[in-house]
Each structure stands twice: as structure tokens, then as C-alpha cells.
C-alpha positions in Angstrom: 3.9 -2.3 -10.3 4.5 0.1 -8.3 5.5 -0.6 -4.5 5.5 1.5 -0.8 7.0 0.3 2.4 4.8 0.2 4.9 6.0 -0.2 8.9 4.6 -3.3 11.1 2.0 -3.1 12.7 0.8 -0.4 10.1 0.7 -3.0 7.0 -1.1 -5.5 9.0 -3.7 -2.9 9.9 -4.6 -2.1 6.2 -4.4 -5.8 5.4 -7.1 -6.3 8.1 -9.2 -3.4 6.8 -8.8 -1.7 10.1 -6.3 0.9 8.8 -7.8 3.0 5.8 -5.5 5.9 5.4 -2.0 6.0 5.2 -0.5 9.0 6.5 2.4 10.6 4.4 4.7 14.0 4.5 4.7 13.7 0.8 2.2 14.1 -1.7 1.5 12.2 -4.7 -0.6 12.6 -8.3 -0.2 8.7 -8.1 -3.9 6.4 -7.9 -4.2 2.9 -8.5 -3.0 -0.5 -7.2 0.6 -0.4 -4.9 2.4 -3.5 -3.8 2.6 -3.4 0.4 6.3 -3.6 1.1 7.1 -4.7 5.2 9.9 -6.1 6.6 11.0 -7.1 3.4 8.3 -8.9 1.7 5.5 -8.1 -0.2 2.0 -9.0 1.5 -0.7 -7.0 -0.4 -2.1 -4.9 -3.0 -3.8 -1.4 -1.7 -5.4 0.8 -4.1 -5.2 4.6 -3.2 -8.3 6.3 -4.7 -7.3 9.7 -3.4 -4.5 12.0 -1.6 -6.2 15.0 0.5 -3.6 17.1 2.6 -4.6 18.1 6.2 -3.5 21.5 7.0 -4.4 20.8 10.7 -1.4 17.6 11.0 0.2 18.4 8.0 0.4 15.5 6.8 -1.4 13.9 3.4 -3.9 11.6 3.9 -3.8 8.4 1.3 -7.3 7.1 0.9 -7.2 3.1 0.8 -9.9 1.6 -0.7 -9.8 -1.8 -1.6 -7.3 -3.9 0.1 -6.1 -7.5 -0.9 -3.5 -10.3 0.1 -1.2 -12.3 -2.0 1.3 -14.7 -1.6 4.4 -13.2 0.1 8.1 -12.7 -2.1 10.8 -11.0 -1.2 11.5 -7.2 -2.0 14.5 -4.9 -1.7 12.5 -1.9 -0.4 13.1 2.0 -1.1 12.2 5.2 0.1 9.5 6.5 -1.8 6.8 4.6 -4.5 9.2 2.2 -5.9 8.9 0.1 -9.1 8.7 -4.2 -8.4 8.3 -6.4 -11.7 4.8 -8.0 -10.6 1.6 -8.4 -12.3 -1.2 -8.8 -10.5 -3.2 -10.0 -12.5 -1.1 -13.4 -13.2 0.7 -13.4 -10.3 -1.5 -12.9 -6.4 -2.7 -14.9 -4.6 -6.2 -13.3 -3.3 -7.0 -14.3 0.3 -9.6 -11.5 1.2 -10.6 -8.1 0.1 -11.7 -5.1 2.3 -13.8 -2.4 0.4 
């Protein structure tokens, strides 16, 4: 699965549904599910439905919309999407989901 660090209190905000776009330098074609990466665990699953660039920041604008938790494990994290052996579908825990 793919996987995205994500800085504290940033992850926490998206996990509470009060954060719903992730602000990036870098673009990506990527949508679907990514694994939340912070301080060295994984905490959630965030699907990014779209990327739109904002010429006023510069900056593009990842669209979150569904958020959920799982159990937390431990993750080496990169710079960049990163790939984590998880399935989600076997293997979180849902706690909540924000639409």
C-alpha cells in the first residue's frame, strides 16, 4: 500500500476529520487509499480523490475524502509516497470514518 508521512498535529487533524486537504509542493497522478505515516507509526488510511494546484500558494491541494483509523505498527518512513506491505482489507482495525 502505499504510504505518506504526515507531521503531528497535521495527521491527527485528518484523523479527526478536521483537516481535509493536505498541502503538498509536489504533485501526483496517484488516487486511492494511503497509509498515514507520523512519528513513526502508522495511524490511518486517507483516500485522496483529487490533486488541484493553487496558483495563488503554489502549492497542490490533496483532496481527503474518507478518513479511517487502524491499529498502530511501526514504519520506517520516506520522503515521498512510499510502499508498506499492508492490506487493508485483512489487516485495520476501523475505529471511525470521516466522509
Amino acid at each position: 500500500m502505499k504510504a505518506l508521512v504526515i507531521k503531528q498535529p497535521w495527521a491527527n487533524q485528518i484523523l479527526s476529520g478536521e483537516k481535509t486537504i493536505e498541502y503538498r509542493s509536489w504533485n501526483t497522478k496517484y488516487r486511492g487509499d494511503i497509509l498515514i505515516v507520523s512519528e513513526g507509526q502508522a495511524i490511518g488510511i486517507m483516500t485522496i480523490s483529487d490533486v488541484r494546484y493553487n496558483r495563488q500558494s503554489g502549492m497542490y491541494e490533496w483532496v481527503i475524502s474518507s478518513v479511517r483509523r487502524i491499529k498502530p505498527f511501526s514504519v520506517r518512513g520516506r520522503l515521498g509516497l512510499f510502499e508498506v506491505p499492508y492490506h487493508p482489507h485483512t489487516d485495520y482495525q476501523t475505529n471511525q470514518e470521516h466522509r
